[in-house]
N, C-alpha and C positions, 0 to 999 in steps of 0.2 A: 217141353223145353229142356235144351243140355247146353251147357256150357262150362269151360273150363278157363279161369282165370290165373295170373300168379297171385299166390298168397297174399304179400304186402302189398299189390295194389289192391285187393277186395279189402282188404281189412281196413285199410286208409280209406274205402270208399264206402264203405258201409260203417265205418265208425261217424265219418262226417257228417253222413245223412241220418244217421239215429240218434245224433247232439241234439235235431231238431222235434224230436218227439216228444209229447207233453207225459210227464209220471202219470196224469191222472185224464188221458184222452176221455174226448165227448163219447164219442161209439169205438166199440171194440176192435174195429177195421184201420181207425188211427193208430192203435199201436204198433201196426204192420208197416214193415219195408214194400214197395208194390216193386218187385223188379224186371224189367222187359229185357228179351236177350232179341235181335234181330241185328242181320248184315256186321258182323263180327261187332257190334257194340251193345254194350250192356248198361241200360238206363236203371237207376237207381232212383226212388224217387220218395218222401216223408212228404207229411198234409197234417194239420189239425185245425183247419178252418181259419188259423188264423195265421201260419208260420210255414210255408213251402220249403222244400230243401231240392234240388234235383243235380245229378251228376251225372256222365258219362264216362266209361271203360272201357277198355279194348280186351275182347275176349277171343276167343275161338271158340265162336257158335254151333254148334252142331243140331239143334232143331231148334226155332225160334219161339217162343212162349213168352206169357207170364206168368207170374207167382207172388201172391202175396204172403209174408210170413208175419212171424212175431218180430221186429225189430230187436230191442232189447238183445232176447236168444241168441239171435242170431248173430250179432255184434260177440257176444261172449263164445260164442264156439270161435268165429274167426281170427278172434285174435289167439284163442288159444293151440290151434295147430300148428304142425309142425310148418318149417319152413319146407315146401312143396307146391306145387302148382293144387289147386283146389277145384273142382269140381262139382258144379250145381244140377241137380237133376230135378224134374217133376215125375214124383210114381207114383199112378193109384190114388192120386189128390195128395201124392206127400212129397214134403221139398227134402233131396237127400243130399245130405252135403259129405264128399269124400274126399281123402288127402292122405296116400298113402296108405297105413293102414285104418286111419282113421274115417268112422263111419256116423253119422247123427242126421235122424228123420228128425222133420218137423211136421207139425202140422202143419195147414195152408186156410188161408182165410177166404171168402169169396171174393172176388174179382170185382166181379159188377156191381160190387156196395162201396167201392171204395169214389170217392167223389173225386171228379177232373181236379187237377189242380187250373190256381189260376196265372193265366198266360204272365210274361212281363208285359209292365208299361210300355209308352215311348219312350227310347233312350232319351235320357234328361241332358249327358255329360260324362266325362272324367275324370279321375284322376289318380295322381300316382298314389298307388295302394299301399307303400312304405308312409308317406306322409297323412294319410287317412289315417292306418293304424294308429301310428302314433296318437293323435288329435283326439284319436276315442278313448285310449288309454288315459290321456290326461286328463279329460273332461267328464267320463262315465264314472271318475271317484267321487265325484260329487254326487252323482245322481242319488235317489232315495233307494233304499231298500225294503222298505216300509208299503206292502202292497193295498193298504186299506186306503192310497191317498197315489192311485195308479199313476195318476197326472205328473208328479213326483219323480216315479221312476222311469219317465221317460227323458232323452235327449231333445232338445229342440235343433232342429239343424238348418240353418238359412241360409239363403241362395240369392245373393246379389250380382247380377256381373259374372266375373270370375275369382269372386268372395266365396267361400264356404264356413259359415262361421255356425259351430257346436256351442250347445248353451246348458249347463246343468246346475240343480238344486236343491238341495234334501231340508233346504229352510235354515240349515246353521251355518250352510259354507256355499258358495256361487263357482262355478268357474265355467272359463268362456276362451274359446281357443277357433283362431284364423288360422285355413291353409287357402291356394290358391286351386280353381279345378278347369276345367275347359269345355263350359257349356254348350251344348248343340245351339241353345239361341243365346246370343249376346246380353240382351237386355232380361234375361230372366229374374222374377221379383217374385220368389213364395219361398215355404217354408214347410218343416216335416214334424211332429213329435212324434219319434223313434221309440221304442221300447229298449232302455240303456243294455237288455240281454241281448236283446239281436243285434244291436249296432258290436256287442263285442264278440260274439257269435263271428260275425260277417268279419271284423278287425282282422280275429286271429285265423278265421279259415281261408278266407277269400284274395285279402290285404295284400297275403305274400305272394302272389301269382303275378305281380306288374302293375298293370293297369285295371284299373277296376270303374266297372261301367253302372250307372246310376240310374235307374227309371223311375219317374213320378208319374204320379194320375192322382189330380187331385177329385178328379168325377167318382174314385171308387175305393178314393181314401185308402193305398195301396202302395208301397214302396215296391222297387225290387234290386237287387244285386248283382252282376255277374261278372265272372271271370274265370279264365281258364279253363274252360268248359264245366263250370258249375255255377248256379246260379240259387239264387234265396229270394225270397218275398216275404211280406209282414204287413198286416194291416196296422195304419198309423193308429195312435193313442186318440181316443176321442176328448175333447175338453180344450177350456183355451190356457196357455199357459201359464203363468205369471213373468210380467214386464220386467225381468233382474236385470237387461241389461242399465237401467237407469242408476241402480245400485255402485257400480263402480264409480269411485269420487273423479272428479274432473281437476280437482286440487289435493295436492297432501304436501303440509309443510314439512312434514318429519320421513326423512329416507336413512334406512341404515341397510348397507351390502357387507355382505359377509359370503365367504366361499361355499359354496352347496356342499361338497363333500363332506365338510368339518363340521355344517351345523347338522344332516342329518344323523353323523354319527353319535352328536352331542346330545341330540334330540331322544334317538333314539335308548341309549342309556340312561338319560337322567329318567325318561319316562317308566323305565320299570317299577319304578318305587311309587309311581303314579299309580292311586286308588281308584276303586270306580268311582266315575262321577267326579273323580277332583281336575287337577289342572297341574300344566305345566308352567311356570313362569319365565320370560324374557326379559332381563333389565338391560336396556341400554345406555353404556355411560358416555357421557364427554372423555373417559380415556380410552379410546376406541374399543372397546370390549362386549360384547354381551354376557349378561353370566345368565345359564339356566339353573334351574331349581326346581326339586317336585318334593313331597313326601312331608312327613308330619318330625318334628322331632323326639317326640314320644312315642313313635312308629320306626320307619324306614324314611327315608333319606337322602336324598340325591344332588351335587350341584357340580356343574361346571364351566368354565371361560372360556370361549372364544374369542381371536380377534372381529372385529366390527367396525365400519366406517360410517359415521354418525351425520347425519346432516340435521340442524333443527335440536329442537331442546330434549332434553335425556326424557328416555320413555320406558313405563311399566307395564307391559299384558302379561294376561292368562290366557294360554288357549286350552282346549280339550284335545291331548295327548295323541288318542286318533287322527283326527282331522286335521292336526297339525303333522303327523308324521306323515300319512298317505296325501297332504298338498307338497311336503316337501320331495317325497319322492317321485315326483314326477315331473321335475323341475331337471329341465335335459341341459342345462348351460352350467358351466362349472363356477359361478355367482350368482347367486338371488338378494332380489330387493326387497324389503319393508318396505310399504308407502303407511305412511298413516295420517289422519287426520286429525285424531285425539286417542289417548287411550281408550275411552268406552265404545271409540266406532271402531267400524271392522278393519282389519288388515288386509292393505291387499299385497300379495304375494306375486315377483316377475321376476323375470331372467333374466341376466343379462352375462356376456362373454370376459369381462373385463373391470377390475373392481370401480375405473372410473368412465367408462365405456356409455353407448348408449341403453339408454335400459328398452333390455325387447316387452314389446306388450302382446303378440301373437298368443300369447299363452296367460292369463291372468288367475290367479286364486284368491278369490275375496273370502275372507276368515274370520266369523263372528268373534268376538273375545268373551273369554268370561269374566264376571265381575269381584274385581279383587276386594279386600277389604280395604278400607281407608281412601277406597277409588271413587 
Protein backbone atom coordinates (compact mmCIF):
# COMPACT_ATOMS: atom_id res chain seq x y z
CA UNK A 1 0.00 0.00 0.00
CA UNK A 2 1.48 3.77 -1.06
CA UNK A 3 -0.33 6.78 -1.08
CA UNK A 4 0.12 10.29 -1.04
CA UNK A 5 -2.27 12.65 0.49
CA UNK A 6 -2.11 16.68 1.33
CA UNK A 7 -1.30 17.27 4.78
CA UNK A 8 -4.38 19.30 6.05
CA UNK A 9 -6.67 16.99 4.49
CA UNK A 10 -5.17 13.70 6.24
CA UNK A 11 -4.76 15.43 9.46
CA UNK A 12 -8.50 16.79 9.39
CA UNK A 13 -9.34 13.13 8.51
CA UNK A 14 -7.54 11.09 10.67
CA UNK A 15 -8.17 13.60 13.56
CA UNK A 16 -12.03 13.05 13.00
CA UNK A 17 -11.94 9.47 12.93
CA UNK A 18 -9.53 9.00 16.09
CA UNK A 19 -12.22 11.56 18.20
CA UNK A 20 -14.04 8.15 17.92
CA UNK A 21 -11.67 5.84 19.76
CA UNK A 22 -12.22 4.65 23.22
CA UNK A 23 -8.93 5.67 25.96
CA UNK A 24 -9.54 2.29 27.26
CA UNK A 25 -10.51 -0.14 23.98
CA UNK A 26 -11.95 -3.85 24.49
CA UNK A 27 -8.90 -5.54 22.32
CA UNK A 28 -5.85 -3.86 21.24
CA UNK A 29 -6.94 -3.78 17.42
CA UNK A 30 -9.58 -1.01 18.54
CA UNK A 31 -7.12 1.40 19.26
CA UNK A 32 -6.12 1.26 15.47
CA UNK A 33 -6.95 3.48 12.48
CA UNK A 34 -7.88 0.53 9.84
CA UNK A 35 -6.93 2.54 6.52
CA UNK A 36 -7.78 1.26 2.82
CA UNK A 37 -6.19 3.13 -0.03
CA UNK A 38 -7.89 1.75 -3.54
CA UNK A 39 -8.91 3.71 -6.91
CA UNK A 40 -7.52 7.24 -5.72
CA UNK A 41 -9.68 7.13 -2.43
CA UNK A 42 -8.57 6.50 0.89
CA UNK A 43 -10.99 5.00 3.58
CA UNK A 44 -10.39 5.75 6.98
CA UNK A 45 -12.24 3.84 9.25
CA UNK A 46 -12.50 3.65 13.86
CA UNK A 47 -14.76 0.63 15.66
CA UNK A 48 -15.06 -0.18 19.26
CA UNK A 49 -18.17 -2.20 19.17
CA UNK A 50 -20.05 0.15 20.13
CA UNK A 51 -19.20 3.87 18.26
CA UNK A 52 -18.25 3.57 14.05
CA UNK A 53 -16.49 6.47 12.54
CA UNK A 54 -15.70 6.14 8.61
CA UNK A 55 -14.59 8.74 6.10
CA UNK A 56 -13.32 9.18 2.62
CA UNK A 57 -10.29 11.08 0.89
CA UNK A 58 -8.91 11.81 -2.18
CA UNK A 59 -5.54 10.61 -2.51
CA UNK A 60 -3.17 9.66 -5.25
CA UNK A 61 -2.87 6.01 -4.83
CA UNK A 62 0.01 4.33 -6.16
CA UNK A 63 -0.57 0.54 -4.88
CA UNK A 64 -3.70 -0.13 -3.13
CA UNK A 65 -3.54 -1.80 0.50
CA UNK A 66 -4.53 -1.73 3.88
CA UNK A 67 -2.90 -0.88 7.15
CA UNK A 68 -3.93 -0.88 10.49
CA UNK A 69 -1.97 1.49 12.80
CA UNK A 70 -2.05 2.97 16.24
CA UNK A 71 -4.77 5.77 16.03
CA UNK A 72 -3.76 8.02 18.79
CA UNK A 73 0.12 7.92 17.06
CA UNK A 74 -0.72 8.47 14.50
CA UNK A 75 -3.15 11.57 14.87
CA UNK A 76 -0.05 13.12 16.81
CA UNK A 77 2.70 12.73 14.06
CA UNK A 78 0.04 14.20 11.49
CA UNK A 79 -0.67 17.12 12.84
CA UNK A 80 2.72 17.65 13.73
CA UNK A 81 4.29 17.97 10.15
CA UNK A 82 5.18 20.27 8.20
CA UNK A 83 2.77 21.85 5.75
CA UNK A 84 3.71 19.19 2.59
CA UNK A 85 1.91 16.64 0.74
CA UNK A 86 2.28 13.36 3.13
CA UNK A 87 3.04 10.08 2.22
CA UNK A 88 1.73 6.63 3.58
CA UNK A 89 3.65 3.58 2.79
CA UNK A 90 3.37 -0.28 3.97
CA UNK A 91 7.21 -1.73 4.60
CA UNK A 92 8.24 -4.89 5.85
CA UNK A 93 4.66 -4.87 8.07
CA UNK A 94 5.63 -1.16 8.93
CA UNK A 95 3.39 1.87 8.15
CA UNK A 96 5.92 4.72 7.01
CA UNK A 97 4.87 8.00 6.98
CA UNK A 98 7.05 10.84 5.07
CA UNK A 99 6.76 14.69 4.43
CA UNK A 100 9.55 16.11 3.32
CA UNK A 101 12.35 15.50 5.40
CA UNK A 102 10.27 14.21 7.83
CA UNK A 103 10.32 10.22 8.34
CA UNK A 104 8.14 8.09 11.31
CA UNK A 105 7.58 4.11 11.12
CA UNK A 106 4.92 2.63 12.84
CA UNK A 107 4.07 -0.39 13.74
CA UNK A 108 1.02 -2.19 12.14
CA UNK A 109 -1.57 -4.27 13.79
CA UNK A 110 -3.26 -7.34 12.20
CA UNK A 111 -5.82 -6.88 9.57
CA UNK A 112 -7.85 -9.84 9.93
CA UNK A 113 -8.61 -9.24 13.92
CA UNK A 114 -10.08 -6.14 13.22
CA UNK A 115 -13.94 -6.77 13.26
CA UNK A 116 -16.35 -5.35 10.05
CA UNK A 117 -17.92 -2.42 10.98
CA UNK A 118 -21.58 -2.12 11.19
CA UNK A 119 -23.41 -1.22 7.88
CA UNK A 120 -25.84 2.05 8.18
CA UNK A 121 -29.48 1.63 8.78
CA UNK A 122 -32.31 2.53 6.57
CA UNK A 123 -32.29 6.09 6.02
CA UNK A 124 -34.89 7.28 8.52
CA UNK A 125 -34.85 11.32 7.22
CA UNK A 126 -33.25 14.88 7.22
CA UNK A 127 -32.27 17.51 8.27
CA UNK A 128 -30.67 20.79 8.13
CA UNK A 129 -27.38 20.11 9.98
CA UNK A 130 -27.05 23.97 11.15
CA UNK A 131 -30.34 23.58 13.12
CA UNK A 132 -29.48 19.84 14.43
CA UNK A 133 -26.28 21.45 15.88
CA UNK A 134 -27.69 23.75 17.39
CA UNK A 135 -30.71 21.61 19.31
CA UNK A 136 -27.85 19.34 20.66
CA UNK A 137 -25.95 22.16 22.04
CA UNK A 138 -28.82 23.36 23.78
CA UNK A 139 -30.32 20.32 25.04
CA UNK A 140 -26.98 17.94 25.77
CA UNK A 141 -26.30 20.79 28.87
CA UNK A 142 -28.65 19.04 30.54
CA UNK A 143 -27.62 15.68 29.96
CA UNK A 144 -25.87 13.88 33.14
CA UNK A 145 -22.33 13.42 33.41
CA UNK A 146 -22.38 11.16 36.04
CA UNK A 147 -21.68 7.55 34.32
CA UNK A 148 -22.88 5.14 37.17
CA UNK A 149 -26.51 6.31 36.20
CA UNK A 150 -25.82 5.77 31.97
CA UNK A 151 -29.53 6.21 31.45
CA UNK A 152 -28.85 9.89 32.45
CA UNK A 153 -26.34 10.52 30.08
CA UNK A 154 -28.13 9.91 27.34
CA UNK A 155 -30.36 12.33 24.85
CA UNK A 156 -33.83 11.09 24.15
CA UNK A 157 -34.57 12.01 20.75
CA UNK A 158 -38.22 11.60 19.21
CA UNK A 159 -39.58 11.38 15.98
CA UNK A 160 -43.23 12.46 15.39
CA UNK A 161 -44.14 13.62 11.72
CA UNK A 162 -41.83 16.02 11.01
CA UNK A 163 -41.28 16.88 14.74
CA UNK A 164 -37.71 16.10 16.00
CA UNK A 165 -37.95 16.73 19.66
CA UNK A 166 -34.47 16.32 21.90
CA UNK A 167 -35.07 15.60 25.64
CA UNK A 168 -32.29 15.87 28.47
CA UNK A 169 -31.88 15.28 32.28
CA UNK A 170 -29.24 15.04 35.03
CA UNK A 171 -32.24 15.02 37.70
CA UNK A 172 -31.70 18.80 38.70
CA UNK A 173 -32.42 20.55 35.46
CA UNK A 174 -34.80 19.30 32.26
CA UNK A 175 -34.44 20.76 28.92
CA UNK A 176 -36.33 19.92 25.83
CA UNK A 177 -35.79 21.49 22.32
CA UNK A 178 -38.14 21.09 18.83
CA UNK A 179 -36.66 21.38 15.29
CA UNK A 180 -38.52 20.39 12.31
CA UNK A 181 -36.73 17.34 9.75
CA UNK A 182 -38.01 15.57 6.60
CA UNK A 183 -38.81 12.09 7.24
CA UNK A 184 -38.53 9.30 4.54
CA UNK A 185 -42.18 8.13 5.99
CA UNK A 186 -44.56 10.74 6.96
CA UNK A 187 -46.30 9.19 9.77
CA UNK A 188 -43.21 8.02 11.65
CA UNK A 189 -43.72 7.39 15.53
CA UNK A 190 -40.34 6.17 17.63
CA UNK A 191 -37.78 7.21 19.46
CA UNK A 192 -33.75 7.02 20.17
CA UNK A 193 -31.62 7.29 23.75
CA UNK A 194 -28.44 8.74 22.16
CA UNK A 195 -25.36 8.77 24.19
CA UNK A 196 -25.26 12.94 24.76
CA UNK A 197 -21.13 12.31 23.55
CA UNK A 198 -22.09 11.20 20.33
CA UNK A 199 -24.90 13.27 19.58
CA UNK A 200 -22.15 16.13 20.06
CA UNK A 201 -19.55 14.27 18.52
CA UNK A 202 -21.91 13.87 15.25
CA UNK A 203 -23.14 18.08 16.13
CA UNK A 204 -19.85 19.34 15.77
CA UNK A 205 -18.23 17.05 13.12
CA UNK A 206 -20.92 16.08 10.81
CA UNK A 207 -23.60 19.27 11.54
CA UNK A 208 -21.56 21.55 9.40
CA UNK A 209 -21.60 19.72 6.03
CA UNK A 210 -25.44 20.75 5.15
CA UNK A 211 -27.75 18.21 5.29
CA UNK A 212 -27.40 15.57 7.58
CA UNK A 213 -28.98 12.20 7.04
CA UNK A 214 -30.45 9.92 9.96
CA UNK A 215 -30.71 5.95 10.00
CA UNK A 216 -32.77 4.10 12.72
CA UNK A 217 -33.16 0.33 13.23
CA UNK A 218 -34.82 -0.28 15.83
CA UNK A 219 -34.25 -4.41 15.22
CA UNK A 220 -30.43 -3.74 16.22
CA UNK A 221 -30.92 -0.96 18.64
CA UNK A 222 -28.35 1.13 16.17
CA UNK A 223 -28.40 4.78 15.10
CA UNK A 224 -26.42 6.00 12.36
CA UNK A 225 -25.20 9.48 10.81
CA UNK A 226 -24.01 10.71 7.66
CA UNK A 227 -22.90 13.49 5.62
CA UNK A 228 -20.48 14.68 3.44
CA UNK A 229 -18.97 11.65 2.69
CA UNK A 230 -18.64 10.67 6.37
CA UNK A 231 -20.58 8.83 8.41
CA UNK A 232 -20.91 7.49 12.45
CA UNK A 233 -23.05 4.92 14.25
CA UNK A 234 -23.67 4.19 17.92
CA UNK A 235 -25.47 1.66 19.66
CA UNK A 236 -28.66 3.38 21.48
CA UNK A 237 -28.47 3.41 25.47
CA UNK A 238 -30.17 0.55 26.78
CA UNK A 239 -33.05 1.38 29.61
CA UNK A 240 -36.37 3.18 29.60
CA UNK A 241 -36.06 6.68 30.15
CA UNK A 242 -37.81 8.77 32.51
CA UNK A 243 -41.30 10.57 31.53
CA UNK A 244 -39.79 14.68 32.02
CA UNK A 245 -41.74 15.60 29.55
CA UNK A 246 -44.76 15.83 31.92
CA UNK A 247 -42.50 17.92 34.23
CA UNK A 248 -43.09 21.13 32.24
CA UNK A 249 -46.01 23.20 33.88
CA UNK A 250 -48.98 23.67 31.69
CA UNK A 251 -49.61 27.01 33.85
CA UNK A 252 -47.30 29.65 35.38
CA UNK A 253 -48.86 32.69 36.83
CA UNK A 254 -45.58 34.44 37.38
CA UNK A 255 -43.63 35.71 34.06
CA UNK A 256 -40.64 38.04 34.28
CA UNK A 257 -38.54 38.80 30.73
CA UNK A 258 -35.44 40.43 30.95
CA UNK A 259 -32.89 40.88 28.02
CA UNK A 260 -30.52 37.71 27.62
CA UNK A 261 -27.31 39.62 27.18
CA UNK A 262 -27.54 41.54 30.49
CA UNK A 263 -28.81 38.73 32.64
CA UNK A 264 -26.09 36.40 31.56
CA UNK A 265 -23.39 39.01 32.09
CA UNK A 266 -24.98 39.77 35.60
CA UNK A 267 -25.28 36.11 36.27
CA UNK A 268 -22.12 35.33 35.36
CA UNK A 269 -20.34 37.99 37.81
CA UNK A 270 -22.30 37.86 40.71
CA UNK A 271 -21.56 34.08 40.65
CA UNK A 272 -17.93 34.25 41.22
CA UNK A 273 -18.42 34.89 44.85
CA UNK A 274 -20.71 31.91 44.64
CA UNK A 275 -19.16 29.00 47.00
CA UNK A 276 -19.45 25.48 46.31
CA UNK A 277 -22.72 24.12 46.88
CA UNK A 278 -24.34 27.61 47.64
CA UNK A 279 -26.59 29.60 45.25
CA UNK A 280 -27.23 32.36 43.34
CA UNK A 281 -30.23 34.44 44.10
CA UNK A 282 -33.03 36.25 41.75
CA UNK A 283 -35.39 38.88 43.39
CA UNK A 284 -38.02 39.97 41.35
CA UNK A 285 -39.74 43.38 42.07
CA UNK A 286 -42.83 45.18 41.28
CA UNK A 287 -40.21 48.04 40.15
CA UNK A 288 -39.37 46.08 37.18
CA UNK A 289 -36.02 45.12 38.42
CA UNK A 290 -34.32 41.80 39.23
CA UNK A 291 -31.53 42.13 41.66
CA UNK A 292 -28.93 39.14 41.80
CA UNK A 293 -26.91 38.28 44.76
CA UNK A 294 -24.50 35.50 45.83
CA UNK A 295 -21.74 35.31 48.69
CA UNK A 296 -21.79 35.29 52.39
CA UNK A 297 -21.17 38.87 54.10
CA UNK A 298 -18.46 37.68 56.29
CA UNK A 299 -16.94 36.23 53.17
CA UNK A 300 -17.10 37.54 49.52
CA UNK A 301 -19.98 39.17 48.20
CA UNK A 302 -21.81 39.92 45.12
CA UNK A 303 -25.07 41.91 43.94
CA UNK A 304 -26.42 43.36 41.02
CA UNK A 305 -29.79 45.07 39.10
CA UNK A 306 -31.19 44.54 36.09
CA UNK A 307 -34.01 45.70 34.43
CA UNK A 308 -37.00 43.00 34.50
CA UNK A 309 -40.64 43.03 33.29
CA UNK A 310 -42.72 41.43 36.05
CA UNK A 311 -45.95 39.87 35.46
CA UNK A 312 -47.81 38.24 38.77
CA UNK A 313 -46.60 38.75 42.39
CA UNK A 314 -42.78 39.58 43.24
CA UNK A 315 -40.84 36.38 43.31
CA UNK A 316 -37.63 34.89 45.39
CA UNK A 317 -35.31 31.86 43.89
CA UNK A 318 -32.09 30.23 44.47
CA UNK A 319 -30.61 28.61 41.73
CA UNK A 320 -27.12 26.58 41.57
CA UNK A 321 -24.69 28.95 39.82
CA UNK A 322 -23.78 26.33 37.21
CA UNK A 323 -26.89 25.26 36.01
CA UNK A 324 -28.17 28.51 35.91
CA UNK A 325 -25.27 30.04 33.83
CA UNK A 326 -24.91 26.96 31.31
CA UNK A 327 -29.36 27.25 30.89
CA UNK A 328 -28.78 30.83 30.23
CA UNK A 329 -26.20 30.44 27.79
CA UNK A 330 -27.86 28.71 25.41
CA UNK A 331 -30.61 30.88 25.15
CA UNK A 332 -30.21 32.09 21.31
CA UNK A 333 -33.07 35.12 21.35
CA UNK A 334 -31.94 38.33 22.67
CA UNK A 335 -34.89 37.99 25.64
CA UNK A 336 -35.71 35.15 27.98
CA UNK A 337 -38.56 34.24 30.03
CA UNK A 338 -39.12 33.06 33.74
CA UNK A 339 -42.26 31.13 33.93
CA UNK A 340 -42.88 30.16 37.44
CA UNK A 341 -45.35 28.65 39.30
CA UNK A 342 -44.24 29.25 43.02
CA UNK A 343 -40.98 29.82 44.31
CA UNK A 344 -40.27 26.08 45.48
CA UNK A 345 -41.13 24.71 41.86
CA UNK A 346 -38.91 24.69 39.14
CA UNK A 347 -38.24 27.40 36.71
CA UNK A 348 -38.74 27.24 33.53
CA UNK A 349 -36.65 29.02 31.40
CA UNK A 350 -37.66 30.44 27.03
CA UNK A 351 -36.87 32.63 24.63
CA UNK A 352 -38.32 34.94 23.11
CA UNK A 353 -37.35 38.03 20.32
CA UNK A 354 -39.10 40.74 21.85
CA UNK A 355 -39.57 42.07 25.48
CA UNK A 356 -43.43 41.88 24.92
CA UNK A 357 -43.44 39.39 21.93
CA UNK A 358 -44.62 35.89 21.85
CA UNK A 359 -42.78 33.69 24.02
CA UNK A 360 -40.78 30.92 21.89
CA UNK A 361 -41.29 27.38 23.60
CA UNK A 362 -38.93 25.36 20.78
CA UNK A 363 -36.43 25.52 23.34
CA UNK A 364 -37.49 25.13 27.20
CA UNK A 365 -34.97 24.93 30.36
CA UNK A 366 -36.92 23.58 33.42
CA UNK A 367 -34.46 24.64 36.62
CA UNK A 368 -34.86 22.92 39.88
CA UNK A 369 -34.49 25.85 42.54
CA UNK A 370 -32.77 25.70 45.74
CA UNK A 371 -34.40 26.15 48.92
CA UNK A 372 -33.98 29.58 50.46
CA UNK A 373 -34.36 30.28 54.02
CA UNK A 374 -37.57 31.68 55.27
CA UNK A 375 -38.87 29.90 51.84
Amino acid sequence: MKFTAERDVLTEAVSWAARSLSPRPPAPVLSGLLITAEDQTVTISSFDHEISAQLHIEAEVEQQGTVLVSGRLLNDIVKALPDAPVTVELQDSKAVVTCRSSRFTLATMPVDEYPELPGLPELSGTVDGAAFARAVSQVSTAASKDDTLPILTGVKVEFEGDRMTFLATDRYRLAMREITWAPTQPDISTSALIKGKTLNDVAKSLAGSGELSISLSQDTDLVGFSSGGRRSTSVLVDGDYPKIRQLFPEETPIHAVVRTAELIEAARRVSLVAERNSHVRLQFTEEGQVVLDAGADDAAAASEVISAELTGEPITVGFNPSYLNEGLNVIDTEYLRFSFVSAPKPAMITGQETPDGENSTDFRYLLMPVRLINQ
